[in-house]
LOFIKOL-102857 format. One record per residue (C-alpha): residue number from 1; residue in one letter; x, y, z. Coordinates in nm, 3 decimals. Layout:
N
PT    k  r       px       py       pz
PT  NUM  A        X        Y        Z
...
***
This chain:
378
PT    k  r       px       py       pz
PT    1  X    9.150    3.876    3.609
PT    2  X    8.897    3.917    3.358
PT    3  X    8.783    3.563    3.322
PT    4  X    8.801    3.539    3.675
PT    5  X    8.476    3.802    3.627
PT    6  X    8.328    3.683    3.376
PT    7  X    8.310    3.344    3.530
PT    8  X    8.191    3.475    3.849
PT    9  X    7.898    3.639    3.653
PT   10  X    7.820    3.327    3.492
PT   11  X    7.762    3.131    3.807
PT   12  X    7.513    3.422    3.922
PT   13  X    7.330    3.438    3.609
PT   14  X    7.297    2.995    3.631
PT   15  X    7.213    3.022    4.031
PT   16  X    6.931    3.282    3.939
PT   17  X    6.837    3.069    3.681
PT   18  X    6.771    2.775    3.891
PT   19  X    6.630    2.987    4.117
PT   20  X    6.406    3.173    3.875
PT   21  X    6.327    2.757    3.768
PT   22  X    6.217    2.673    4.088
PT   23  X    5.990    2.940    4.127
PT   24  X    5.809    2.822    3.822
PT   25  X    5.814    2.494    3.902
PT   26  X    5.635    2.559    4.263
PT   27  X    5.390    2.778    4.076
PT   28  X    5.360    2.481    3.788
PT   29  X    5.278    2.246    4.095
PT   30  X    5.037    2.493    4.297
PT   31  X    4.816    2.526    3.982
PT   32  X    4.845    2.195    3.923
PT   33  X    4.696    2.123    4.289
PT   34  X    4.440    2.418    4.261
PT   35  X    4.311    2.285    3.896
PT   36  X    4.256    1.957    4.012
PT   37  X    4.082    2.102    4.351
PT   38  X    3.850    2.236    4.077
PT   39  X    3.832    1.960    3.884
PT   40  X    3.700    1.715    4.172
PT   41  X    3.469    2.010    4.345
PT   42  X    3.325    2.008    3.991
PT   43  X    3.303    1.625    3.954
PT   44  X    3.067    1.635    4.294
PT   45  X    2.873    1.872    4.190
PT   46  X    2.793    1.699    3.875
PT   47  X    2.810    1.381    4.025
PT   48  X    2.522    1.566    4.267
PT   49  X    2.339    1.724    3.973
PT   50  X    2.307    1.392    3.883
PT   51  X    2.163    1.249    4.132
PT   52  X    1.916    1.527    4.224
PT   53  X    1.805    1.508    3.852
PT   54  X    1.724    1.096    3.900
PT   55  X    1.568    1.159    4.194
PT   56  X    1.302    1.405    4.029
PT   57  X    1.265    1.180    3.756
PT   58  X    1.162    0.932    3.994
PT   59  X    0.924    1.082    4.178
PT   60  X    0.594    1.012    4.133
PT   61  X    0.434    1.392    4.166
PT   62  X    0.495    1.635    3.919
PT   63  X    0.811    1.928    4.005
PT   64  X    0.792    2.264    3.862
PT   65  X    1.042    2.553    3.994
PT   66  X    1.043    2.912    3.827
PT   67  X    1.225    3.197    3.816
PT   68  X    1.158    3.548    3.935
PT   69  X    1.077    3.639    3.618
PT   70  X    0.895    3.323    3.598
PT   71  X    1.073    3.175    3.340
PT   72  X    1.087    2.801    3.406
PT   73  X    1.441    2.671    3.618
PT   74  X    1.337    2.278    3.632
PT   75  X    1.061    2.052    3.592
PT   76  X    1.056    1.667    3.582
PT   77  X    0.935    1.417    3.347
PT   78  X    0.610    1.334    3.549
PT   79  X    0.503    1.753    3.524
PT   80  X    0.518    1.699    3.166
PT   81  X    0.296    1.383    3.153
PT   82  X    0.029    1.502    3.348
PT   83  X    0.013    1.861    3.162
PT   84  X    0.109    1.690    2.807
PT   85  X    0.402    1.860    2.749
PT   86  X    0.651    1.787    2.480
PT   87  X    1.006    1.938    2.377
PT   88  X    1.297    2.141    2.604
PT   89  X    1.087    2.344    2.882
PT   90  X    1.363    2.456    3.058
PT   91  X    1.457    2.845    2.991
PT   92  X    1.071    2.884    2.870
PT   93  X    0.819    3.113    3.025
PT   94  X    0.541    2.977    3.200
PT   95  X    0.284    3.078    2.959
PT   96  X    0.465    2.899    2.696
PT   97  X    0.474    2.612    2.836
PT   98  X    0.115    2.580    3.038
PT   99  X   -0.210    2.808    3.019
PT  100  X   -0.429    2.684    3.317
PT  101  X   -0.494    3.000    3.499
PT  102  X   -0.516    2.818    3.843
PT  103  X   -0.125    2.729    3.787
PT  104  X   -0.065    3.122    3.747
PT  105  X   -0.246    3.213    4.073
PT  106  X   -0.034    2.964    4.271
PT  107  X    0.277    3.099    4.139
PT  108  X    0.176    3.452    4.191
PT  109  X    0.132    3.360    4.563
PT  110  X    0.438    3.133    4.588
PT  111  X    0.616    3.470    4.418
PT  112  X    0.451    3.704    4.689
PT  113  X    0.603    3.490    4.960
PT  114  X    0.301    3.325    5.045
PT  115  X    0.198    2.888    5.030
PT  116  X   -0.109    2.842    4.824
PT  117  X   -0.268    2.525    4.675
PT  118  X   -0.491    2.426    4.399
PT  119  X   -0.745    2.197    4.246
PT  120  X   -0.794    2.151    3.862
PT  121  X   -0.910    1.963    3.542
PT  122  X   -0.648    1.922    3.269
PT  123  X   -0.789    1.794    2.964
PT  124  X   -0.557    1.467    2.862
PT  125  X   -0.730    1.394    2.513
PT  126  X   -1.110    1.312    2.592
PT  127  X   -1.083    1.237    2.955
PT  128  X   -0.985    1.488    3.277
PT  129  X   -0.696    1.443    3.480
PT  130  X   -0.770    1.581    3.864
PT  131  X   -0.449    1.736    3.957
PT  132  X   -0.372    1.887    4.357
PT  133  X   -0.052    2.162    4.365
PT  134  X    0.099    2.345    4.604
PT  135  X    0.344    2.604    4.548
PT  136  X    0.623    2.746    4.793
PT  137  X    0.834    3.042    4.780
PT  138  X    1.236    2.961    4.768
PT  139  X    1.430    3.213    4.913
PT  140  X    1.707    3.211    4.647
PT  141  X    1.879    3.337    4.343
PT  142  X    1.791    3.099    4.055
PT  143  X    1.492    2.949    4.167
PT  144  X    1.194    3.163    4.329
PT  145  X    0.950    2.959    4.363
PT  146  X    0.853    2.551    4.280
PT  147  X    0.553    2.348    4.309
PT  148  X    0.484    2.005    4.375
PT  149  X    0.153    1.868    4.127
PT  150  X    0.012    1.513    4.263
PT  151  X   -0.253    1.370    4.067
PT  152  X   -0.570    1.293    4.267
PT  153  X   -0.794    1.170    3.956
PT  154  X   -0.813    0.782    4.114
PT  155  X   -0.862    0.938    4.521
PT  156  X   -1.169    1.164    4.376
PT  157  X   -1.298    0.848    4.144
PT  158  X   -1.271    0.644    4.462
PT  159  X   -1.451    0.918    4.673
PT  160  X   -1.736    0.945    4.460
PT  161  X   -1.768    0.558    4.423
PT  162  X   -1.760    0.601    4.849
PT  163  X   -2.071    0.881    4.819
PT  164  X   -2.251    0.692    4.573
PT  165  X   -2.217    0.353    4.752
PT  166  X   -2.335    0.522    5.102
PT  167  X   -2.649    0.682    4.892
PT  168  X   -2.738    0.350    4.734
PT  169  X   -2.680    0.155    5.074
PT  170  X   -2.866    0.349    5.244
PT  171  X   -3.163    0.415    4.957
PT  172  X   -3.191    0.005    5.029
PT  173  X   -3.206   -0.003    5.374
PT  174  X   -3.464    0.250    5.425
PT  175  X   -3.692    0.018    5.221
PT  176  X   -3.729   -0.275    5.451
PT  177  X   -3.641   -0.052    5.767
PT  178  X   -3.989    0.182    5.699
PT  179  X   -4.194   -0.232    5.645
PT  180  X   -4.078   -0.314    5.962
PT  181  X   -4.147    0.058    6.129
PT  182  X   -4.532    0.009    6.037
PT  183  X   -4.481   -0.351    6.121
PT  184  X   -4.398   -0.294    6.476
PT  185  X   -4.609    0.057    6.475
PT  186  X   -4.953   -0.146    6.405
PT  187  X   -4.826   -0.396    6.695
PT  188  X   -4.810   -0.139    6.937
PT  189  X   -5.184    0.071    6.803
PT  190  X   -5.359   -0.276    6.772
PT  191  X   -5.236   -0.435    7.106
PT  192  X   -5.507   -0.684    7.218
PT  193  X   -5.721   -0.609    6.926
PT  194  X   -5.556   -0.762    6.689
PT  195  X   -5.718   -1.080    6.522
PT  196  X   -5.543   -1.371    6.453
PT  197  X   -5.517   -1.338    6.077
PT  198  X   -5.319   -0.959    6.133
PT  199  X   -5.084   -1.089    6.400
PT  200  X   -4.965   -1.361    6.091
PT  201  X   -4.976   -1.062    5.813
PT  202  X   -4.776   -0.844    6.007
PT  203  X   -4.594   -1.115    6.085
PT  204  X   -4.478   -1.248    5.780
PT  205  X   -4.390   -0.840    5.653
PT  206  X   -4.142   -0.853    5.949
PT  207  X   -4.029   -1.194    5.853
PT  208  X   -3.984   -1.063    5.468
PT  209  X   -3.831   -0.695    5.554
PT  210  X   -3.583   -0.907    5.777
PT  211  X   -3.479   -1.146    5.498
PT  212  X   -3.440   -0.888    5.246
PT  213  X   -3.178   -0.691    5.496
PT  214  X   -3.021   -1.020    5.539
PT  215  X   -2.959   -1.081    5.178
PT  216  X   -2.885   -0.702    5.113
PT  217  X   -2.598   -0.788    5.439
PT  218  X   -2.483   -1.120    5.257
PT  219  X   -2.434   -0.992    4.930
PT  220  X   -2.239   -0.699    5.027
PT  221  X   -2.037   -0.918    5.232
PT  222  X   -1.971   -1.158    4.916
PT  223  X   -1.881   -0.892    4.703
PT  224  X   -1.617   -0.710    4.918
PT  225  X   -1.463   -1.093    4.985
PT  226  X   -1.460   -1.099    4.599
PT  227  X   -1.328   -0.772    4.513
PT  228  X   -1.069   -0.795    4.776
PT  229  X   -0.938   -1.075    4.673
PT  230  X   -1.013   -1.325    4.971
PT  231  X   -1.240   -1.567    4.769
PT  232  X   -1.044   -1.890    4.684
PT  233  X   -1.199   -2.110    4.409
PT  234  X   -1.241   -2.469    4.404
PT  235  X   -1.103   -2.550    4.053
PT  236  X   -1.229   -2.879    3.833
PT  237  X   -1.411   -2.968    3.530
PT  238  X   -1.773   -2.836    3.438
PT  239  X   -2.024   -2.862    3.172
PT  240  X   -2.186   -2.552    3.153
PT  241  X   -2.503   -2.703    2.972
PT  242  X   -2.587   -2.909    3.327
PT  243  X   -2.522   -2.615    3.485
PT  244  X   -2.782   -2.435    3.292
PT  245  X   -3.012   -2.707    3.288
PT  246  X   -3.019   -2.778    3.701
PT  247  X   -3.093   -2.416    3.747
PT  248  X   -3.399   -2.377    3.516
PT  249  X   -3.512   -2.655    3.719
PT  250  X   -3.469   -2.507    3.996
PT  251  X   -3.643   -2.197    3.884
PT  252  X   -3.921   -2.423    3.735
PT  253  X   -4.227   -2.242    3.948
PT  254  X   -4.124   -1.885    3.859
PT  255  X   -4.042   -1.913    3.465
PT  256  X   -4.040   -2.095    3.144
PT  257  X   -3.709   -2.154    2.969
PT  258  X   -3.634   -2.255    2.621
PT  259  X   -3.266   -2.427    2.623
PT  260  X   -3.114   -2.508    2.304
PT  261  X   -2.764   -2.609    2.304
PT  262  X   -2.465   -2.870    2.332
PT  263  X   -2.233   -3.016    2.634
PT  264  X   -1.969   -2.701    2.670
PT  265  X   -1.692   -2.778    2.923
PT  266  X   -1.474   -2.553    3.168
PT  267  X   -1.217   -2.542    3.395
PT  268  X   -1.435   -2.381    3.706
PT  269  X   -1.559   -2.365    4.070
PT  270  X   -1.919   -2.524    4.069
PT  271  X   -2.089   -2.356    4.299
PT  272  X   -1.944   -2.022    4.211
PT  273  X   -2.012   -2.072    3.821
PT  274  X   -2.346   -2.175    3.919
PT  275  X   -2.406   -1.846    4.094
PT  276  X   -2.330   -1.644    3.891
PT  277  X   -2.581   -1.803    3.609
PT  278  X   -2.868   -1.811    3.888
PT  279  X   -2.807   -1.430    3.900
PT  280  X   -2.826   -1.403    3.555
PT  281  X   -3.147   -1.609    3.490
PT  282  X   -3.308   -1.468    3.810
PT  283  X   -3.276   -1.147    3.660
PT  284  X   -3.447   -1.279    3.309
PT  285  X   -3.738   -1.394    3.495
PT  286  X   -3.744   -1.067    3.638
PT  287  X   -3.755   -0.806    3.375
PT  288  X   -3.846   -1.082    3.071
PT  289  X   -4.239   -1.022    3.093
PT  290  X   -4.434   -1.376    2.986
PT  291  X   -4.214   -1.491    2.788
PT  292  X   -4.028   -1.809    2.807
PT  293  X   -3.576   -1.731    2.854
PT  294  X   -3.400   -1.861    2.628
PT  295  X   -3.100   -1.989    2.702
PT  296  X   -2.799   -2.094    2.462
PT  297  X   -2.480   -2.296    2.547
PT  298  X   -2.229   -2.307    2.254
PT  299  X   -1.889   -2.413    2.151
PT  300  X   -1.727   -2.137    1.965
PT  301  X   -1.363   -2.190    1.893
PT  302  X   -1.171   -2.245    2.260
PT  303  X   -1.422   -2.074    2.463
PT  304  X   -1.794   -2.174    2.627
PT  305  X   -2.023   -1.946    2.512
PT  306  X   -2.407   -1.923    2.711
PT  307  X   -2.666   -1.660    2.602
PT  308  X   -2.929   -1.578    2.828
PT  309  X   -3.244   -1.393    2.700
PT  310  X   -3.524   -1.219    2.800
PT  311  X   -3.824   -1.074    2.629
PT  312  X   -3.855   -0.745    2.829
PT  313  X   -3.836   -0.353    2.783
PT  314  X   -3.504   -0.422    2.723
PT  315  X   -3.240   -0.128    2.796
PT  316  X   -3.120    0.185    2.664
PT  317  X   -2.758    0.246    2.593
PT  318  X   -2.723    0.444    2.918
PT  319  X   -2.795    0.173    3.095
PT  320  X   -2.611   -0.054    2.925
PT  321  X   -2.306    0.122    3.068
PT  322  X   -2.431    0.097    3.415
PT  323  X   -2.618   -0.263    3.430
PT  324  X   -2.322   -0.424    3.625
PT  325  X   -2.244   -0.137    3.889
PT  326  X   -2.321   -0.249    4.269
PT  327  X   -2.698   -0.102    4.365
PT  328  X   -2.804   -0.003    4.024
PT  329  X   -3.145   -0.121    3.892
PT  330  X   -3.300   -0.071    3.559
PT  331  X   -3.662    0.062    3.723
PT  332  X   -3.562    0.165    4.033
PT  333  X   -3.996    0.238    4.094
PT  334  X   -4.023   -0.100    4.041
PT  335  X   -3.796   -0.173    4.369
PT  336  X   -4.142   -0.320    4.561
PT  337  X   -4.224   -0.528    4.269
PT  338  X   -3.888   -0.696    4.195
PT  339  X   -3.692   -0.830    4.562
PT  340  X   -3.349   -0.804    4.532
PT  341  X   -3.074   -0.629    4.636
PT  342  X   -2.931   -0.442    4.310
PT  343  X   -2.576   -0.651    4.364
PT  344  X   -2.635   -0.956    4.144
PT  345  X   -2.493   -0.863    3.819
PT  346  X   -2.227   -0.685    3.960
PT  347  X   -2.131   -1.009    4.184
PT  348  X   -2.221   -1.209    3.837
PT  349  X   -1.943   -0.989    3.647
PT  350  X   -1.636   -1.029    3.935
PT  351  X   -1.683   -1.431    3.935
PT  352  X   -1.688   -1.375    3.569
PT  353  X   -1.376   -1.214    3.576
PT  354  X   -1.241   -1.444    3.840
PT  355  X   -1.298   -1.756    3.594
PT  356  X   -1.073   -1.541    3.286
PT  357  X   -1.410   -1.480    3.137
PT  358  X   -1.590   -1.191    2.941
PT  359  X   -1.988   -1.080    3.015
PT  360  X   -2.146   -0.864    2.754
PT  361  X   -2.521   -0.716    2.721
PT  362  X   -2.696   -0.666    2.404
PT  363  X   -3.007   -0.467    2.414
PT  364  X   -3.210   -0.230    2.233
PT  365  X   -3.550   -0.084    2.394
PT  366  X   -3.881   -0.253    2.328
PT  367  X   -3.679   -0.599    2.267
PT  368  X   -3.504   -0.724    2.536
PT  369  X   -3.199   -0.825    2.630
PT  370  X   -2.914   -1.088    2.585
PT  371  X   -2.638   -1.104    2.847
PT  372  X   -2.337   -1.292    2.687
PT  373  X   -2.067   -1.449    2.871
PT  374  X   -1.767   -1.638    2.703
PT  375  X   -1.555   -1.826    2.945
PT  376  X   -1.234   -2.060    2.792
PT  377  X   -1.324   -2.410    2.759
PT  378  X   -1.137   -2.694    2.839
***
């Protein structure tokens, strides 16, 4: 009777067992299934984090979010190039890691639950980068507020070059638009009256005026083909001393020229090589007093070398820097002495360029000037 108990207990005790086993084994699997729910909800959101962290890195405007104790939450790479920051900013406060006040009063805005914006200088060694934010609010926890920086240095470079070129256009209009005002003004006073010899003069000042708005019209046209790229060049060989040589003839009535040189040969267009040397020895004759030019054409290593000088007032460093801008003239009093339209050297520098060649100015006050340019030989 007894073992008949005893047995009896020990099937109990092993059918709780397995019992109490399967239990544990269910709870084994549901933790199993819950930590690897975690493990892939985790995965995404890295695999997210990820993701949103390339994408900021590849935008091309600065990111900065803060905060609402304004302690910096994120920022991307381009933030810290444009404000030259280096090291972890992340976890910083914003006056460690930038001090331009204008930042601060667009975060205090963004903070107060208002959009603002901002212009500003930041100093990027000796130059000024232009820099445009905006800052939101962001309804949330961790972040409070963020701003988006975009740097505007090029679209305010490009706007002045707009205001200056509009200035200068319009500074040499006016010129041959007031000749052929008086032109047409004397026309109408004079009527009948007018002798023979002033009906030619006035003539020939309407004739002029027009000519000079042509050119003005012609080189600006030739210039924006050049600069935009449009202008194809007719490639083949050319010896820049017969170059030189068939333009001082041709400028035989207005100057003397002093050539001293050797047969230097390129790989050019003609025509366009041969304006942009007119330009240059147009404007020696110009500003070179009574001098004769001289002219040089040299060999020096792989390139053509031709120096063209004058025996003028020669310039001063300033406007060394600003000879080949479009419009700019040394004397700009002198603009009813010297025709022209202020474009030349600038057109002279882009075919230049266009040909892989360099044009340099040397010049000191009192003693003229030699314009250099160094195009590879062939």
């Amino acid at each position: 009777m007894l073992s008949i108990i005893l047995g009896a207990i020990i099937v109990i005790l092993l059918i709780a067992l397995m019992r109490v086993g399967a239990t544990t084994r269910a709870s084994l699997d549901e933790r199993d299934r819950a930590y690897n729910a975690l493990r892939s909800r985790f995965e995404l959101m890295s695999t997210q984090r990820d993701i949103l962290v390339r994408i900021l890195e590849g935008l091309g405007e600065g990111v900065l979010a803060v905060d609402h104790e304004r302690q910096v939450v994120l920022a991307n790479r381009r933030f810290a190039e444009m404000f030259n920051v280096s090291g972890e900013w992340v976890g910083r406060p914003l006056a460690e890691v930038t001090r331009v006040v204008p930042l601060f009063a667009a975060f205090d805005a963004a903070l107060r639950g208002t959009e603002a914006s901002q212009r500003f200088g930041v100093a990027v060694g000796v130059a000024e980068r232009r820099i445009e934010m905006r800052a939101f609010p962001l309804p949330s926890a961790d972040i409070a507020a963020v701003a988006l920086f975009i740097d505007i240095t090029q679209l305010e470079r490009l706007e002045e070059i707009r205001r200056n070129f509009v200035s200068d256009f319009s500074h040499e209009v006016r010129t041959p638009l007031t000749g052929l005002r008086s032109a047409v003004e004397s026309f109408e006073l004079a009527g009948e009256h007018m002798t023979a010899e002033e009906d030619q003069q006035l003539r020939r000042i309407m004739a002029r005026q027009l000519r000079r708005i042509e050119r003005l019209v012609d080189d600006l046209a030739e210039l924006s083909s050049i600069e935009s790229g449009a202008l194809r060049l007719e490639w083949s060989d050319v010896d820049l001393l017969e170059v030189v040589r068939d333009l001082c003839e041709d400028f035989g009535d207005r100057g003397e020229f002093v050539i001293d040189g050797e047969s230097a040969h390129v790989i050019a267009d003609p025509d366009r090589i041969q304006q942009a040397f007119s330009n240059l020895i147009d404007n020696a004759i110009k500003y070179g007093g009574e001098q004769p030019v001289d002219i040089s054409v040299r060999k020096e290593g792989d390139s053509a070398v031709v120096r063209i000088t004058d025996h003028g007032e020669g310039l001063s460093p300033e406007e060394k820097e600003r000879i080949f801008r479009r419009f700019y003239r040394v004397d700009k009093s002198r603009s009813q002495e010297i025709a022209g339209t202020g474009l030349g050297l600038a057109i002279t520098k882009h075919l230049v360029l266009l040909h892989n060649g360099t044009i340099d100015v040397e010049s000191e006050l009192g003693k003229g000037a030699t314009f250099i340019v160094r195009l590879p030989g062939s």
